[in-house]
N, CA, C and O atoms as CSV, one atom per row, in Angstrom:
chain,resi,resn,atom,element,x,y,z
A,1,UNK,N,N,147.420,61.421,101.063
A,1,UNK,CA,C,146.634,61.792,99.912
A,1,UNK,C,C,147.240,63.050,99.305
A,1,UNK,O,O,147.749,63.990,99.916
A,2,UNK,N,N,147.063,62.866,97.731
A,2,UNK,CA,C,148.462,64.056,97.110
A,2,UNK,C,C,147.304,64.985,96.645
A,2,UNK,O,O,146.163,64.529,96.724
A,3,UNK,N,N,147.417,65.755,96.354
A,3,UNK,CA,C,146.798,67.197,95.353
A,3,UNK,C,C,146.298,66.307,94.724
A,3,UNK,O,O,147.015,65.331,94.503
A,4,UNK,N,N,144.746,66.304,94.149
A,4,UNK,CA,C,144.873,65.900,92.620
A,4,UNK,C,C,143.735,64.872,92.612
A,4,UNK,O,O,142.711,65.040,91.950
A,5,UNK,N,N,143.960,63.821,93.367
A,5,UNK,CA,C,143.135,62.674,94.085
A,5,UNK,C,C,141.554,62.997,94.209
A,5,UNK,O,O,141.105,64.078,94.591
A,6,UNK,N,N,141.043,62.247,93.949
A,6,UNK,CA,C,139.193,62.326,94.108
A,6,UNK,C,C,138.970,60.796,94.830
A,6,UNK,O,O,139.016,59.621,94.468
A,7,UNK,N,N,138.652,61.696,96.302
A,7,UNK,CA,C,137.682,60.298,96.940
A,7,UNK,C,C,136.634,59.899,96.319
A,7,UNK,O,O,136.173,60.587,95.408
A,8,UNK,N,N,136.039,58.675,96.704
A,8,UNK,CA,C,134.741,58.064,96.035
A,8,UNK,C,C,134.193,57.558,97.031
A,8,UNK,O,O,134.346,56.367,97.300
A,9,UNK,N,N,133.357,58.479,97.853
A,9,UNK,CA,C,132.708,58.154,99.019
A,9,UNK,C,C,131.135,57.595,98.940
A,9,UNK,O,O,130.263,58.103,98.235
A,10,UNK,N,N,130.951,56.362,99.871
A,10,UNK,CA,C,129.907,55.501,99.157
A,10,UNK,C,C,129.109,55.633,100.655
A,10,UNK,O,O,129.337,55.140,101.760
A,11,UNK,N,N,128.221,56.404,100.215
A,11,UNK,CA,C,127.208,56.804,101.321
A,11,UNK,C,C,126.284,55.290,102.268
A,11,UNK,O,O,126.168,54.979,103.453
A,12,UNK,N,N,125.767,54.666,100.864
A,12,UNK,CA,C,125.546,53.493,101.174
A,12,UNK,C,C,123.698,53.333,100.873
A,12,UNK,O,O,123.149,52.248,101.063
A,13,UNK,N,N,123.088,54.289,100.503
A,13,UNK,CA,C,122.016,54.441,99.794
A,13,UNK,C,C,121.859,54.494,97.934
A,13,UNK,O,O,122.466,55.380,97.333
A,14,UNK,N,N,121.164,53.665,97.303
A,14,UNK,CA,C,121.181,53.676,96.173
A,14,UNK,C,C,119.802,54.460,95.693
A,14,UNK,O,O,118.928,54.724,96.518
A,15,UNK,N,N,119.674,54.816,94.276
A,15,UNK,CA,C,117.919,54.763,93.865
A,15,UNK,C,C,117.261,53.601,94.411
A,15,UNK,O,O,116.424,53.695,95.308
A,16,UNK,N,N,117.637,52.446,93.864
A,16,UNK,CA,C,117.233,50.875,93.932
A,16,UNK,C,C,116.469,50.804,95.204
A,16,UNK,O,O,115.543,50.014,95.393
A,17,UNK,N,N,116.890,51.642,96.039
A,17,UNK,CA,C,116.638,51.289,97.905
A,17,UNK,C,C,115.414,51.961,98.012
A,17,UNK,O,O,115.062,51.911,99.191
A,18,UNK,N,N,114.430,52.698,97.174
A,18,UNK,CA,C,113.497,53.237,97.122
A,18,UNK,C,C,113.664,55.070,97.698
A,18,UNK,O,O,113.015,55.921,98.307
A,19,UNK,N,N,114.874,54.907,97.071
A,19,UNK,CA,C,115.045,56.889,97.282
A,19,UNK,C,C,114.584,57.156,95.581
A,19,UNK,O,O,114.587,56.236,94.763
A,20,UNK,N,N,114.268,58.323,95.304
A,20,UNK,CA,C,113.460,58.687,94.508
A,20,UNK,C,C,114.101,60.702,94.611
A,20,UNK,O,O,114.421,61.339,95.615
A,21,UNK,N,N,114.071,61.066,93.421
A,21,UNK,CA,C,114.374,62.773,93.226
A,21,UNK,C,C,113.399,62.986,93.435
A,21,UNK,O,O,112.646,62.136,92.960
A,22,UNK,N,N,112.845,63.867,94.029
A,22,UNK,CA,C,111.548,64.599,93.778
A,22,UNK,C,C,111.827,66.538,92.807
A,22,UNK,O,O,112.595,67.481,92.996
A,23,UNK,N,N,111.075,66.341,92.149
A,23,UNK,CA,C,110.820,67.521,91.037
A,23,UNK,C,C,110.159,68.452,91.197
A,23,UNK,O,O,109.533,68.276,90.152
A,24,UNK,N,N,109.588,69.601,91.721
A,24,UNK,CA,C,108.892,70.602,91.872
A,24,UNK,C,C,108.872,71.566,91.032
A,24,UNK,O,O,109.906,72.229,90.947
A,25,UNK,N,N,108.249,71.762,90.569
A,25,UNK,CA,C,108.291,72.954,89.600
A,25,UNK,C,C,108.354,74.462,90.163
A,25,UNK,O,O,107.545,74.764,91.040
A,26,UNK,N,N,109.188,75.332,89.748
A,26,UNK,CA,C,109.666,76.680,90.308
A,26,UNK,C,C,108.499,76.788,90.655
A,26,UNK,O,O,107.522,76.201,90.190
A,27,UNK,N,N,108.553,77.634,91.590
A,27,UNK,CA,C,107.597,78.501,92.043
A,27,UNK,C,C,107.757,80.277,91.840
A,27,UNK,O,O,107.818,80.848,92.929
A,28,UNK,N,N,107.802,80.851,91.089
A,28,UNK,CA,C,107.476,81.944,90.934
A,28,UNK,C,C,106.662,83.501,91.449
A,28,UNK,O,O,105.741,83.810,90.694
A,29,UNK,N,N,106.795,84.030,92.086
A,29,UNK,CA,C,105.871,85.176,92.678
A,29,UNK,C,C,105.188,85.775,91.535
A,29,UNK,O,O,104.551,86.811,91.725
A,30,UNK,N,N,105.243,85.231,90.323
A,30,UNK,CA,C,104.681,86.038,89.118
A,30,UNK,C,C,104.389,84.733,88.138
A,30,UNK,O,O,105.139,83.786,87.905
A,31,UNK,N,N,102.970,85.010,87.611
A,31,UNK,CA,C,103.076,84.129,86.118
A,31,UNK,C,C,103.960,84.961,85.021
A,31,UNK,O,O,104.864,85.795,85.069
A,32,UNK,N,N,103.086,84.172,83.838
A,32,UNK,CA,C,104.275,84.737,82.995
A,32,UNK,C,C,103.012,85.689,82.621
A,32,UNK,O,O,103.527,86.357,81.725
A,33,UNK,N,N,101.856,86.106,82.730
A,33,UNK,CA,C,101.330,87.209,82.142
A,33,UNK,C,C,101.891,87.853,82.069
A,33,UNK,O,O,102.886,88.017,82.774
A,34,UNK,N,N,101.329,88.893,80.711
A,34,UNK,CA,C,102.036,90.121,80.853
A,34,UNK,C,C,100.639,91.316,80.977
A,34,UNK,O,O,99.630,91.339,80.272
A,35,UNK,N,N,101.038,92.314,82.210
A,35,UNK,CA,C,100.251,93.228,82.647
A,35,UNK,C,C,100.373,94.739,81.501
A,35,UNK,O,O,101.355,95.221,80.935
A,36,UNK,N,N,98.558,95.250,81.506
A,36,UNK,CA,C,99.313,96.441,81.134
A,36,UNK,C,C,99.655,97.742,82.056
A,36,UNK,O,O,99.026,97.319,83.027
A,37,UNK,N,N,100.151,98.972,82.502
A,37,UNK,CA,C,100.848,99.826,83.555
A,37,UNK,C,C,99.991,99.678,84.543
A,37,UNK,O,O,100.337,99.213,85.629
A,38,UNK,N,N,98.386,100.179,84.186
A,38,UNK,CA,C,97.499,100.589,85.204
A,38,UNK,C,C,97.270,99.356,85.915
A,38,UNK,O,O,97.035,99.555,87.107
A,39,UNK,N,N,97.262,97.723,85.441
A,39,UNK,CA,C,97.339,96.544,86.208
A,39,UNK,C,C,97.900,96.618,87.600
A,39,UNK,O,O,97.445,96.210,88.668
A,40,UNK,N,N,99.183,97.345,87.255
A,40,UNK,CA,C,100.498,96.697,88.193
A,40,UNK,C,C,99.897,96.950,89.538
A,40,UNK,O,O,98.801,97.494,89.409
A,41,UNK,N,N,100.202,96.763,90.674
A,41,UNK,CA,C,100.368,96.762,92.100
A,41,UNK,C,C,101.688,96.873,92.684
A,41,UNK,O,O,101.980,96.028,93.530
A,42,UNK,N,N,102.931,98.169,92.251
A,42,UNK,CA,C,104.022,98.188,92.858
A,42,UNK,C,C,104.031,98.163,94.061
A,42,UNK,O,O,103.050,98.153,94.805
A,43,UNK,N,N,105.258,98.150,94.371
A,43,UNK,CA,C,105.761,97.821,96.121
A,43,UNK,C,C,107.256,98.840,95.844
A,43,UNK,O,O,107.756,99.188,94.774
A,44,UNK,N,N,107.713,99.138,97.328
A,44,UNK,CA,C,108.966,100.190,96.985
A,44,UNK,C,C,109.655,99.151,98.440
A,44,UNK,O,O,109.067,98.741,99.441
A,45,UNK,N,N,111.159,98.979,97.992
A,45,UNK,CA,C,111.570,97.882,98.772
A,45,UNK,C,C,113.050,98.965,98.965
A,45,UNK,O,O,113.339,99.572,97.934
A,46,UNK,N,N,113.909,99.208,100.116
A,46,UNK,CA,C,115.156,99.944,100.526
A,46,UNK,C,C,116.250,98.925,101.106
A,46,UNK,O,O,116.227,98.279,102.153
A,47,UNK,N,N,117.084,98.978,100.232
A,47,UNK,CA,C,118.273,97.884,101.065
A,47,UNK,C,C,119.293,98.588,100.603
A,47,UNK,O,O,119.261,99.283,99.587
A,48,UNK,N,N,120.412,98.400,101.476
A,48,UNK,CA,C,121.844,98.679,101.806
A,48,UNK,C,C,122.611,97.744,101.389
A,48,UNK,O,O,122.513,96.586,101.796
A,49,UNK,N,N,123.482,98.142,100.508
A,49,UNK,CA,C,124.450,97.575,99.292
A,49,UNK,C,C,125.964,98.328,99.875
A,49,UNK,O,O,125.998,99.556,99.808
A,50,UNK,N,N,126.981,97.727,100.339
A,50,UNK,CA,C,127.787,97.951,100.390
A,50,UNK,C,C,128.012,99.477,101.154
A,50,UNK,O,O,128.888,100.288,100.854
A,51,UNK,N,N,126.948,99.639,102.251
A,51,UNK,CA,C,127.050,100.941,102.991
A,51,UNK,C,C,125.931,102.022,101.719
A,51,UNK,O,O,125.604,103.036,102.336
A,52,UNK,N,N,125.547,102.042,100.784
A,52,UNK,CA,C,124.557,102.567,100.208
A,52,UNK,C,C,123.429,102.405,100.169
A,52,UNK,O,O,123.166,101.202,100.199
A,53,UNK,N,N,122.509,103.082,100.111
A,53,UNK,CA,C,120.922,102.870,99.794
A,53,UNK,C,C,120.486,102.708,98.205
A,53,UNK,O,O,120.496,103.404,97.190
A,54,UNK,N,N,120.156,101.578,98.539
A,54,UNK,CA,C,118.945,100.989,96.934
A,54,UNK,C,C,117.391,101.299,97.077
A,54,UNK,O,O,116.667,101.344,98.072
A,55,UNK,N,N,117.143,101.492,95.744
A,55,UNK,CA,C,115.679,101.187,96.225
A,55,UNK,C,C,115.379,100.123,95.048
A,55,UNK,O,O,116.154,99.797,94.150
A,56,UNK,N,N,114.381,99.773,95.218
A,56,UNK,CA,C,114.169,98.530,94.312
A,56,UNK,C,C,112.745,98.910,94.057
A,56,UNK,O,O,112.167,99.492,94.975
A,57,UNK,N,N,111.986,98.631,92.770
A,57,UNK,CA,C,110.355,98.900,93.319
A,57,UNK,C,C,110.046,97.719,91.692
A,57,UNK,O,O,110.721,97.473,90.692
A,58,UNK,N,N,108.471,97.204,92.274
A,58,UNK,CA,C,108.515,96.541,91.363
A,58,UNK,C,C,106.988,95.164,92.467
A,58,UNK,O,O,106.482,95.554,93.519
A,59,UNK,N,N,106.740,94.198,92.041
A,59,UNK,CA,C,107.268,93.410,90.703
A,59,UNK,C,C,106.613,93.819,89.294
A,59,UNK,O,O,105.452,94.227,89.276
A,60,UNK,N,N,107.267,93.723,88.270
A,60,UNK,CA,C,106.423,94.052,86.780
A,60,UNK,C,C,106.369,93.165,86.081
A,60,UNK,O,O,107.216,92.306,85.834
A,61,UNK,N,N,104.997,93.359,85.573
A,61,UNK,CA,C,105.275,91.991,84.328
A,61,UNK,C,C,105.180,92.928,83.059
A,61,UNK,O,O,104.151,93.522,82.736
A,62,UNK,N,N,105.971,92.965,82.612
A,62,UNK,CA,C,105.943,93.915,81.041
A,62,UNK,C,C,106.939,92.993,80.495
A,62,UNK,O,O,107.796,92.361,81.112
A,63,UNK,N,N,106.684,93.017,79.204
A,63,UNK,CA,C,107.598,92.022,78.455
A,63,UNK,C,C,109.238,92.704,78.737
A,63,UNK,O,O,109.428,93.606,79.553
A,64,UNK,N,N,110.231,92.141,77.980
A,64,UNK,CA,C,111.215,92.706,78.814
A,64,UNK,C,C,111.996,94.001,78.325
A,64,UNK,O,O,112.641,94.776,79.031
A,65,UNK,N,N,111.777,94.061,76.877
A,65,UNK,CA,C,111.956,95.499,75.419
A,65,UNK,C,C,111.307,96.689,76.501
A,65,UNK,O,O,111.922,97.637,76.990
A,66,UNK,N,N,109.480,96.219,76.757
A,66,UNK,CA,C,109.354,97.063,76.947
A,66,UNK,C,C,109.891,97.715,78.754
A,66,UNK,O,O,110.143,98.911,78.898
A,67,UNK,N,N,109.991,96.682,79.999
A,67,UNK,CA,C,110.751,97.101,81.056
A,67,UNK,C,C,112.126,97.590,80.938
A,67,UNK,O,O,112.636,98.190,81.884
A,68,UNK,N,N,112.838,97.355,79.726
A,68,UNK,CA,C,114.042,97.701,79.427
A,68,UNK,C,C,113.914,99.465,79.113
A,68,UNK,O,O,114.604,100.349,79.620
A,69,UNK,N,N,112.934,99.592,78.235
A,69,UNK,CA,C,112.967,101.149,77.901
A,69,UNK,C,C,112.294,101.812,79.026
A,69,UNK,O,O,112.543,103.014,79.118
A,70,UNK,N,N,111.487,101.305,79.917
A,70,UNK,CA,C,111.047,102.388,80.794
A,70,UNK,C,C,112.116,102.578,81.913
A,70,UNK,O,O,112.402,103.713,82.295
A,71,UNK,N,N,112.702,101.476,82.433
A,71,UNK,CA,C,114.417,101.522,83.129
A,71,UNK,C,C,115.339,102.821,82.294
A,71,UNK,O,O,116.015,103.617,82.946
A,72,UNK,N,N,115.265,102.867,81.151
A,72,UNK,CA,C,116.216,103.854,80.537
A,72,UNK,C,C,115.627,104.860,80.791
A,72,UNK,O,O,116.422,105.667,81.272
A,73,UNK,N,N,114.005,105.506,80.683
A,73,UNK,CA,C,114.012,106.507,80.494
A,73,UNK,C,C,113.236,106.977,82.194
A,73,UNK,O,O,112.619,108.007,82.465
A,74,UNK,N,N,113.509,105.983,82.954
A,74,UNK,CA,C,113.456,106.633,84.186
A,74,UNK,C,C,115.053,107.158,85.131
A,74,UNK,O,O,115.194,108.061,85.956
A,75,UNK,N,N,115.872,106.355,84.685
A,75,UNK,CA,C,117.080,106.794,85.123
A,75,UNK,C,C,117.714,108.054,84.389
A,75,UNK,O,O,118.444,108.772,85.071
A,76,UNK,N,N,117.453,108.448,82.791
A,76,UNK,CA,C,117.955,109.584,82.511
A,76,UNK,C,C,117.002,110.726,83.285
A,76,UNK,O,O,117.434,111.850,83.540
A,77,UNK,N,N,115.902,110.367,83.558
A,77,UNK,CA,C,115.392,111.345,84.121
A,77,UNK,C,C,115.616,111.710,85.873
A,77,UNK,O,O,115.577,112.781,86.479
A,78,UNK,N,N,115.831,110.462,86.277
A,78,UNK,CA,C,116.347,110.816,87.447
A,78,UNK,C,C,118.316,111.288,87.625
A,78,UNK,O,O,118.963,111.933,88.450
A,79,UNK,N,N,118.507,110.853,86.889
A,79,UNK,CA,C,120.130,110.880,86.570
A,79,UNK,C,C,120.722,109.794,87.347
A,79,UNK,O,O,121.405,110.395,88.177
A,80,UNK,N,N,120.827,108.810,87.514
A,80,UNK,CA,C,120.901,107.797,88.076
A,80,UNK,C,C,121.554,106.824,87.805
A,80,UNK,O,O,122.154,107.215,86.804
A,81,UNK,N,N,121.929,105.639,88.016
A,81,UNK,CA,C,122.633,103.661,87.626
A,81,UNK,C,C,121.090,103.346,88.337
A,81,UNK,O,O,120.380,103.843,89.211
A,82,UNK,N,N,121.059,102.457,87.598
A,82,UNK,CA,C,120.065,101.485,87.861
A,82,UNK,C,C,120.259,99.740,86.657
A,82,UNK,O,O,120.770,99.546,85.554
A,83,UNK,N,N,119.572,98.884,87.617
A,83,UNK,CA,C,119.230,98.196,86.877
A,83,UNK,C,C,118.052,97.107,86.995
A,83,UNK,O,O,117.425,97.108,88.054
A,84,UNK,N,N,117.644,96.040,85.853
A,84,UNK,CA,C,116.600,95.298,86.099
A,84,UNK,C,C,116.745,93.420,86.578
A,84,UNK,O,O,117.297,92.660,85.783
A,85,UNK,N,N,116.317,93.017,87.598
A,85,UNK,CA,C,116.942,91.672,87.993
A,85,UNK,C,C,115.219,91.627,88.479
A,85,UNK,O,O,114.417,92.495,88.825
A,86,UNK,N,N,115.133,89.714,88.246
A,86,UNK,CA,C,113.849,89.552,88.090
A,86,UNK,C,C,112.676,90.399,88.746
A,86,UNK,O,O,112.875,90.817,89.887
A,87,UNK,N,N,111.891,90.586,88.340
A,87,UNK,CA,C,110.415,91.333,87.888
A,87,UNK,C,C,111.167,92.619,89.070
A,87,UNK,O,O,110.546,92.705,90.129
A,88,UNK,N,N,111.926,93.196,88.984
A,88,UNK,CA,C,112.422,94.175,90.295
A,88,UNK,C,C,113.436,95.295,89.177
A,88,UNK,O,O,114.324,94.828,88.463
A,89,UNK,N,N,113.164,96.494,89.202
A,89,UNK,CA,C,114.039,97.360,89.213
A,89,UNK,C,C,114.978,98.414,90.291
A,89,UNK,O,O,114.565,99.131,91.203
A,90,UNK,N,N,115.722,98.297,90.030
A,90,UNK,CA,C,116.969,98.739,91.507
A,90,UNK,C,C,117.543,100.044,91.098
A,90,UNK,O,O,118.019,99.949,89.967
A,91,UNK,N,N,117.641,100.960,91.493
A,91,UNK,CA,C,117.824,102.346,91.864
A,91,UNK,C,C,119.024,102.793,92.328
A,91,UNK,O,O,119.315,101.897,93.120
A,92,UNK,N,N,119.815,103.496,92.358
A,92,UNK,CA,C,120.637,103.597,93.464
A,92,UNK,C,C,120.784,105.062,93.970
A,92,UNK,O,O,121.359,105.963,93.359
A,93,UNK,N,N,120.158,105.160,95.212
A,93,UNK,CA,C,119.842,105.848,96.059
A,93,UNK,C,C,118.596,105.846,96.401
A,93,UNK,O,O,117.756,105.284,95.698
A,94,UNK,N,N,118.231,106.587,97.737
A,94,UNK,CA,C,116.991,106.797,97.801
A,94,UNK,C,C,116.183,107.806,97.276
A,94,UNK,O,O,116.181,108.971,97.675
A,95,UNK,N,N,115.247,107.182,96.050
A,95,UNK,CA,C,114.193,107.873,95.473
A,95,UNK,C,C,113.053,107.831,95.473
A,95,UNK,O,O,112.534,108.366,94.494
A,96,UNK,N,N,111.988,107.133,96.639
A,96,UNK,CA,C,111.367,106.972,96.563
A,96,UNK,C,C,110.031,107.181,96.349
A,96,UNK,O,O,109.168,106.318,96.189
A,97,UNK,N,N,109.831,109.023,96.358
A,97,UNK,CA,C,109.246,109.976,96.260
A,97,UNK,C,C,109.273,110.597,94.878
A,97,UNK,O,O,108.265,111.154,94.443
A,98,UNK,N,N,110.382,110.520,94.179
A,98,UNK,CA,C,110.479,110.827,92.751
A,98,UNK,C,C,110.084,109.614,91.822
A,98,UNK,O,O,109.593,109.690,90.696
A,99,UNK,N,N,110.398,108.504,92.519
A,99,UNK,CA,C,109.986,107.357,91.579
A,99,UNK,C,C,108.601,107.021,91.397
A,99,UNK,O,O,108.047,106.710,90.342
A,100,UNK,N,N,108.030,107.136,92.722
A,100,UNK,CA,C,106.692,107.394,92.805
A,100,UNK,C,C,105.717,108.144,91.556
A,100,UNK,O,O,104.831,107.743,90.802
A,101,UNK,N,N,106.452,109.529,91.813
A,101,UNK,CA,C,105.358,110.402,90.700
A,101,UNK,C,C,106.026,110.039,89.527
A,101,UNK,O,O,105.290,110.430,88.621
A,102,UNK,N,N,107.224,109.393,88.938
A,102,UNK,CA,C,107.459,109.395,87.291
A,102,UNK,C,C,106.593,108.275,87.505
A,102,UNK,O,O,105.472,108.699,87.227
A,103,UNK,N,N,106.510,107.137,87.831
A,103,UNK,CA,C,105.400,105.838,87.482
A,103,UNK,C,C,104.335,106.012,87.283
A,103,UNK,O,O,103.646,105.440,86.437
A,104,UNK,N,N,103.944,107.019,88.200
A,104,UNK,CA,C,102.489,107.467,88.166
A,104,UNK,C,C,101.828,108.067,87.478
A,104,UNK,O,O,100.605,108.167,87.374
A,105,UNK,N,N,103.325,108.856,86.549
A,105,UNK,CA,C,102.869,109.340,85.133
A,105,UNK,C,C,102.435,108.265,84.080
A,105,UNK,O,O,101.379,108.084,83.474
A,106,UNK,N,N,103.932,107.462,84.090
A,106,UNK,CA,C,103.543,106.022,83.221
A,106,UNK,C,C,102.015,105.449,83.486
A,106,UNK,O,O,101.956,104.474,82.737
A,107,UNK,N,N,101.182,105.523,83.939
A,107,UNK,CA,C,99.891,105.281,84.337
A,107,UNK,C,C,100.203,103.740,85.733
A,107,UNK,O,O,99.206,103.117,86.097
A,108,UNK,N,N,101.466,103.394,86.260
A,108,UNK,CA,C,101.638,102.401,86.999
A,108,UNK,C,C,100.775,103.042,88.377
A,108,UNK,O,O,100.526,104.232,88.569
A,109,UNK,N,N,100.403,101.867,89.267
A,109,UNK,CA,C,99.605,102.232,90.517
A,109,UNK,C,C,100.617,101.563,91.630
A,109,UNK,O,O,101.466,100.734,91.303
A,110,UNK,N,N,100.470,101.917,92.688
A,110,UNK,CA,C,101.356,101.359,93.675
A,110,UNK,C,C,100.143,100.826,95.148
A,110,UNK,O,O,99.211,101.518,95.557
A,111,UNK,N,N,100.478,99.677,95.590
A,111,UNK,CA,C,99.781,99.225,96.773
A,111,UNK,C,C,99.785,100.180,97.999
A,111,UNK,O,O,100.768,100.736,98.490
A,112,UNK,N,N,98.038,100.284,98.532
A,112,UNK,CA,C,98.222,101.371,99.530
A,112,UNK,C,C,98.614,101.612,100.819
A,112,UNK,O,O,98.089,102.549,101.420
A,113,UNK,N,N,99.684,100.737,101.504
A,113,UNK,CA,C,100.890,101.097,102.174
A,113,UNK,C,C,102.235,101.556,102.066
A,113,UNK,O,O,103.162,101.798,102.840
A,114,UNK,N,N,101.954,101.605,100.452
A,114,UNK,CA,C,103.084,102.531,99.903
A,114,UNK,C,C,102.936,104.295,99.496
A,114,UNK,O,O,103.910,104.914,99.069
């Protein structure tokens, strides 16, 4: 068999045979509401990226203009990289004590094991 070649391997099950896709619809940890600050219920999450500390805190439902500008104006204030990947904002380093009180300004609340 040369470079290049595509087997056509025939398992030996068809649809016809009564196999069927099944479809599930995502499942999501979030609807699509959108919350306003004092709603939220943050969480503060720490993982190691390439020998560094992240923090991640989150989930938010704010439309995304507005999670976009509070990401900006929490990292100039912390001086920081950060960014936003679903309902989660990521940090880099550990801030978890500073991130705390700027949210808390934003009127956001955090769950009380945090």
């Amino acid at each position: 068999m040369s470079r290049g070649e595509k087997l056509d391997i025939f398992i030996g099950a068809t649809i016809e045979d009564g196999w069927a896709k099944i479809e599930s619809p995502r499942k999501s940890s979030l609807d699509d509401t959108l919350l306003e600050p004092s709603k939220h219920f943050l969480l503060f999450k720490k993982e190691k990226r390439r020998g560094k500390t992240v923090t991640l805190v989150g989930p938010f439902a704010l439309n995304k203009n507005d999670t976009e500008e509070l990401l900006k104006r929490i990292k100039k204030k912390l001086g920081c990289g950060g960014s936003y990947k679903e309902f989660w904002m990521e940090f880099q380093g550990e801030l978890k004590d500073k991130l705390r009180e700027l949210l808390v300004q934003e009127n956001f609340r955090f769950k009380n094991t945090h």
